[in-house]
C-alpha positions as CSV (number, residue, x, y, z in Angstrom):
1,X,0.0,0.0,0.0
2,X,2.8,2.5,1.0
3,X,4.3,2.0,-2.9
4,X,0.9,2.5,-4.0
5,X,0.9,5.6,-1.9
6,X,3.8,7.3,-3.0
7,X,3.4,6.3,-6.9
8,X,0.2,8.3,-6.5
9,X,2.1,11.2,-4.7
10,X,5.5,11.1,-7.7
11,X,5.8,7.9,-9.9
12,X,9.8,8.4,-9.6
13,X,9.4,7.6,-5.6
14,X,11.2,4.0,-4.1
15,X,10.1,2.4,-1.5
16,X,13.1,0.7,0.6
17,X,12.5,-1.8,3.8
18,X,14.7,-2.0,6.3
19,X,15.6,-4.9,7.2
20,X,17.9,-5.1,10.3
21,X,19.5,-2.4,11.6
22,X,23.6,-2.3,11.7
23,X,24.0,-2.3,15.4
24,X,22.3,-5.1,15.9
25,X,24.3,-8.1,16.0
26,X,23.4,-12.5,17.2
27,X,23.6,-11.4,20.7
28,X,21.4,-8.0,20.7
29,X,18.9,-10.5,19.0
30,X,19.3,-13.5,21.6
31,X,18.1,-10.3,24.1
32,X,15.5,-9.4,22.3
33,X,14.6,-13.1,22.5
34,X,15.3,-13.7,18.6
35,X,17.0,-16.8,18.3
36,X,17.3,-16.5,14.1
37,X,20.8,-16.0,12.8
38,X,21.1,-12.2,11.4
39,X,21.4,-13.6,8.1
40,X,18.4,-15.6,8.4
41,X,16.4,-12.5,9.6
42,X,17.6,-10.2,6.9
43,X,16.2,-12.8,4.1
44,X,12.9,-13.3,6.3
45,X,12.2,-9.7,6.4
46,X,13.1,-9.4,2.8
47,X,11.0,-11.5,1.1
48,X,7.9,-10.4,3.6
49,X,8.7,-7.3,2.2
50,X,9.8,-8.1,-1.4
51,X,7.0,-5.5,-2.9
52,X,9.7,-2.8,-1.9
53,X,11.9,-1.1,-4.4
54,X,14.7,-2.4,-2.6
55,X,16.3,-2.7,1.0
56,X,18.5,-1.1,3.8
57,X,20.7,-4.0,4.8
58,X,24.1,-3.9,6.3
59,X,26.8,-5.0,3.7
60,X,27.3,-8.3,5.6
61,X,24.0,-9.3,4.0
62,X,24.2,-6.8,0.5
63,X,25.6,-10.5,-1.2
64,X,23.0,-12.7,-0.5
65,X,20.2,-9.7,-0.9
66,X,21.5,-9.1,-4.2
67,X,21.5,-13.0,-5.5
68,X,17.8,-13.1,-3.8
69,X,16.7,-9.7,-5.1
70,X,18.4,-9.5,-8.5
71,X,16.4,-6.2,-9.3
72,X,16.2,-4.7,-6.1
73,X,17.6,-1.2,-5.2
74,X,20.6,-2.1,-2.0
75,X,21.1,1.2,0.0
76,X,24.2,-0.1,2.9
77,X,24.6,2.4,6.2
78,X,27.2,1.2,8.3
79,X,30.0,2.3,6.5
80,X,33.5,2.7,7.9
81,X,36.7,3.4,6.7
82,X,39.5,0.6,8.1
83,X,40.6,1.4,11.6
84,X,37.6,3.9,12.2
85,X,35.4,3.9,15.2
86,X,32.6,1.3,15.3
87,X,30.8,3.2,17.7
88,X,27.5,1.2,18.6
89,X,28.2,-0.3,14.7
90,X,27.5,-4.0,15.0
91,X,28.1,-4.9,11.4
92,X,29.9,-2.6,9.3
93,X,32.0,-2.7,5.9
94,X,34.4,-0.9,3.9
95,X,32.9,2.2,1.2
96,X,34.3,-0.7,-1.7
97,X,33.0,-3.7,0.1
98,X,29.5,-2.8,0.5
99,X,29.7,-1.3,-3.2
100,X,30.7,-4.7,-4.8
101,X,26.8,-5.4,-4.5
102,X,25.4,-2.4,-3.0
103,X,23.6,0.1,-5.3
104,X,24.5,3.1,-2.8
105,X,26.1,3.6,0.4
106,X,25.1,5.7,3.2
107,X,27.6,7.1,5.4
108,X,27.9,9.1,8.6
109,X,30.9,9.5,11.0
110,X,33.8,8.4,8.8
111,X,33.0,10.9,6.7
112,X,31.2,13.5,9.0
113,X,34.0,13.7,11.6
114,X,36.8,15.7,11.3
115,X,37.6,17.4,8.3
116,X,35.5,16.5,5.7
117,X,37.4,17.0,2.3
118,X,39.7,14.7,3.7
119,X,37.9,12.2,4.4
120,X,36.2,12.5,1.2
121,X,39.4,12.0,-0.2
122,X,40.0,8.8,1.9
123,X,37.1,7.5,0.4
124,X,37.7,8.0,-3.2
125,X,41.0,6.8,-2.8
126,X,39.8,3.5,-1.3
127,X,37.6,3.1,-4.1
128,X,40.2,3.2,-6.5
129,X,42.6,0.5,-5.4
């Protein structure tokens, strides 16, 4: 209903699920009495929500998404640069990692913190080797 909804509202509008968020890992689920594996879950919620456009899924799961979901949009948070902060990140990848099957990356602190034009440039750079 909610893709419905917004191809009504602009027929250029996706609709993305979320499937598990990226600082939640095994053991956050085991306490939230969810004995699945995270991999397992991701899938689950996936195909409940396969009308979607595509998905927000770490980049742990953006390979197995992407074999399941061939034509499904990938959008990966969770992205840090190698030896950045994990903060409360659970399940995070590289910028090139999550874009070997992700469609687009979303990302915060690695690039947000500090001086931003250079960590820009960190990312490109990583990209390209």
């Amino acid at each position: 209903k909610a893709k419905e909804a917004a191809k009504q509202l602009n027929p250029n509008l996706k609709i993305l699920a979320v499937t598990v968020l990226t600082s939640i890992n095994e053991k956050e689920l085991k306490s939230m009495q969810i004995n699945n594996k995270v991999e397992d879950l991701v899938l689950n919620l996936a195909k409940n929500s396969s009308e979607a456009d595509g998905f927000i899924a770490s980049g742990m799961e953006s390979k197995m998404l992407r074999e399941n979901f061939p034509n499904h949009l990938i959008f990966t948070p969770g992205i840090r640069m190698p030896g950045d902060d994990r903060n409360e990140q659970k399940r995070v990848v590289s910028p090139a990692e999550a874009l070997k099957y992700s469609d687009l990356i979303i990302m915060g602190r690695s690039l947000m913190n500090g001086d931003i034009k250079k960590n820009l440039s960190r990312v490109i750079t990583s990209l390209k080797m």
